[in-house]
C-alpha positions, 0 to 999 in steps of 0.5 A: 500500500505504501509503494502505490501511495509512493508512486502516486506522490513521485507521480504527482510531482513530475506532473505538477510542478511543470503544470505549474511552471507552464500554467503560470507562464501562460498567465503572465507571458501569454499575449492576446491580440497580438499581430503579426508584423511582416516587417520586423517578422515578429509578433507585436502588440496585444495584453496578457491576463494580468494587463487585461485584468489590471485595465479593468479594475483600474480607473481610466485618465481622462486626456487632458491637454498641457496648457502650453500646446495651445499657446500660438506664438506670433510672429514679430515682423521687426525681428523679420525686418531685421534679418531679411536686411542681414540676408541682403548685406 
């Protein structure tokens, strides 16, 4: 009875263990969604579990725009003045 239990635990082990291993890359390398990129010959984009998972719990930021892109310079007709009477001498 202690040989059958024996080979039961070994067997387990051997099993088990690389299941794991495997179960747990696939969960954290895995990537879905992804596309083939004939240029670079390899496959980009796409989110594994964790990221999907991490994307639907967590809140979305709203886009907000830097102050700063909206400021339009304009153009000072001196300093224009000024360097098309250098671009002549």
């Amino acid at each position: 009875m202690e040989l059958y239990i024996c080979v039961i635990v070994v067997l387990s082990i051997v099993v088990g263990i690389p299941t794991c291993i495997k179960s747990m890359e696939f969960l954290l390398m895995f990537k879905f969604c992804r596309k083939f990129d004939e240029d670079e010959n390899a496959f980009v984009g796409g989110v594994t579990i964790c990221e999907a998972l991490t994307n639907m719990v967590t809140k979305k930021e709203e886009e907000v725009s830097h102050p700063l892109e909206e400021i339009v310079i304009q153009e000072d007709e001196i300093v224009d003045d000024e360097y098309a009477d250098n671009e002549a001498k």
